[in-house]
C-alpha positions as CSV (number, residue, x, y, z in Angstrom):
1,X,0.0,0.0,0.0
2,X,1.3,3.5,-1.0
3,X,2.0,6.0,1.8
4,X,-0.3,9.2,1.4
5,X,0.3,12.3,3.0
6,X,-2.4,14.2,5.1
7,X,-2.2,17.7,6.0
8,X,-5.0,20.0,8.3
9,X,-5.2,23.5,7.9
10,X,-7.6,26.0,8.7
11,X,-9.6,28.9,7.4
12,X,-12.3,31.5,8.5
13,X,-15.6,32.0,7.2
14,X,-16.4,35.8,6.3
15,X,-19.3,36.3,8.9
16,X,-22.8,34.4,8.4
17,X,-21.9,32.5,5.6
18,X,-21.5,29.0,7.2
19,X,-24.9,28.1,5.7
20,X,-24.1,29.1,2.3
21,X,-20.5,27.7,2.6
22,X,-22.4,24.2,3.2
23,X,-25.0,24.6,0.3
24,X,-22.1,25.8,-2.0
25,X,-20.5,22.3,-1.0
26,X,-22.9,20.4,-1.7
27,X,-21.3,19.3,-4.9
28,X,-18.6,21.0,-6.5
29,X,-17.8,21.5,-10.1
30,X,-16.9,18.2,-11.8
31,X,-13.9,20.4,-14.0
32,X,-12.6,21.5,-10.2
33,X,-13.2,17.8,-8.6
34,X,-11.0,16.2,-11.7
35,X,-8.3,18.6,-11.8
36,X,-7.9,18.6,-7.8
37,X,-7.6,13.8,-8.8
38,X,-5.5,14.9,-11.5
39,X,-3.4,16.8,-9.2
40,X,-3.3,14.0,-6.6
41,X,-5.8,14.7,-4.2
42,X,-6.8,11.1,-2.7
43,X,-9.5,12.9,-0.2
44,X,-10.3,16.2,1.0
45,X,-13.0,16.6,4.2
46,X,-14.0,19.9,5.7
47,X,-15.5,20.7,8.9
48,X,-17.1,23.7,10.7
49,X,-16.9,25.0,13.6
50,X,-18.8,29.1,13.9
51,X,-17.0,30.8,11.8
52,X,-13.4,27.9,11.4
53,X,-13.0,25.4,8.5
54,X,-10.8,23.0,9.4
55,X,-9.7,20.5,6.4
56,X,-8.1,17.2,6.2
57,X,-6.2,17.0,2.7
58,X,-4.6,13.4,1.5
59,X,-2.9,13.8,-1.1
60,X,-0.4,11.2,-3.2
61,X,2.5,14.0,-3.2
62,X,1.7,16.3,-0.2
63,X,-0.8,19.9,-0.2
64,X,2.2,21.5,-1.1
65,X,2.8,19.7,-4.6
66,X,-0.8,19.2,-5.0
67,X,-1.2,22.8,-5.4
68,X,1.5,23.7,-7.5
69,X,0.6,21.3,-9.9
70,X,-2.8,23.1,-9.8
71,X,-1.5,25.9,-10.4
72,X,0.3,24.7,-13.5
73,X,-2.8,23.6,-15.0
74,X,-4.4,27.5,-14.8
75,X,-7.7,28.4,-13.7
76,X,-10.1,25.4,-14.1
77,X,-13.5,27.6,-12.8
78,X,-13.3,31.0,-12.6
79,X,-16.3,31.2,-11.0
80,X,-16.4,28.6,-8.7
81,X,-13.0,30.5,-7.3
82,X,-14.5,33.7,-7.0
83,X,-17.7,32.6,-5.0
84,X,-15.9,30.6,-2.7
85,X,-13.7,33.8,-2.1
86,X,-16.7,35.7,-1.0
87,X,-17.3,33.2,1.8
88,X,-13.8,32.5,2.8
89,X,-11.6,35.4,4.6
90,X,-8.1,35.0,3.3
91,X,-6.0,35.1,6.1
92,X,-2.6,35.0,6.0
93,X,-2.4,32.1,8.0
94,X,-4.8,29.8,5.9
95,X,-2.0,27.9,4.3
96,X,0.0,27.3,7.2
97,X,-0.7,23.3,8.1
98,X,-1.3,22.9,11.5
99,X,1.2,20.9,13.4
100,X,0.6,16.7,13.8
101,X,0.3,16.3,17.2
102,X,-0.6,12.3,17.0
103,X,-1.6,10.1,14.9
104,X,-3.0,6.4,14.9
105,X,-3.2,4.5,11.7
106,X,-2.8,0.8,10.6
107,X,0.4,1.9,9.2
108,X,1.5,3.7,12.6
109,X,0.5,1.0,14.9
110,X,2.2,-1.9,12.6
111,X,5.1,-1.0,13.0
């Protein structure tokens, strides 16, 4: 089995817009969910807490190269990216990963 990388960040809601951020969810464009696969995204969950996103990315490569190779494939929905910017504050801090502080997986506890 091939070793994946997860990484948890968080972001910020722009205030009240935890229900729309949810409904917006609800599916995403297919052209966004194939590039983010393309990319090497294995999984990505979200959860909220008032006003905090905090997400769990697997990815085959790490976040890290997972964007980047976004980035080199240019802007898949224009639209999708500016509506989820009017729900999420961009805080500088949004792509800092938050530190592992322990972890139990079938990997982990075979060894």
């Amino acid at each position: 089995m091939t070793r994946t990388h997860i990484d948890g960040y968080r972001t910020r809601l722009r205030p009240g817009q935890a229900e729309r951020y949810r409904r917006v969810h609800a599916r995403i464009p297919e052209p966004v969910a194939a590039a983010l696969r393309a990319s090497g995204l294995v999984s990505w969950r979200i959860w909220v807490d008032g006003e905090t996103l905090f997400h769990a990315i697997e990815t085959t490569d790490g976040r890290a190269e997972m964007l980047r190779r976004m980035a080199a494939l240019g802007p898949i929905d224009p639209e999708w990216d500016a509506l989820i910017g009017t729900l999420v504050n961009d805080a500088p801090d949004a792509s800092r990963p938050l530190p592992l502080v322990w972890e139990l997986s079938e990997e982990v506890a075979g060894h």
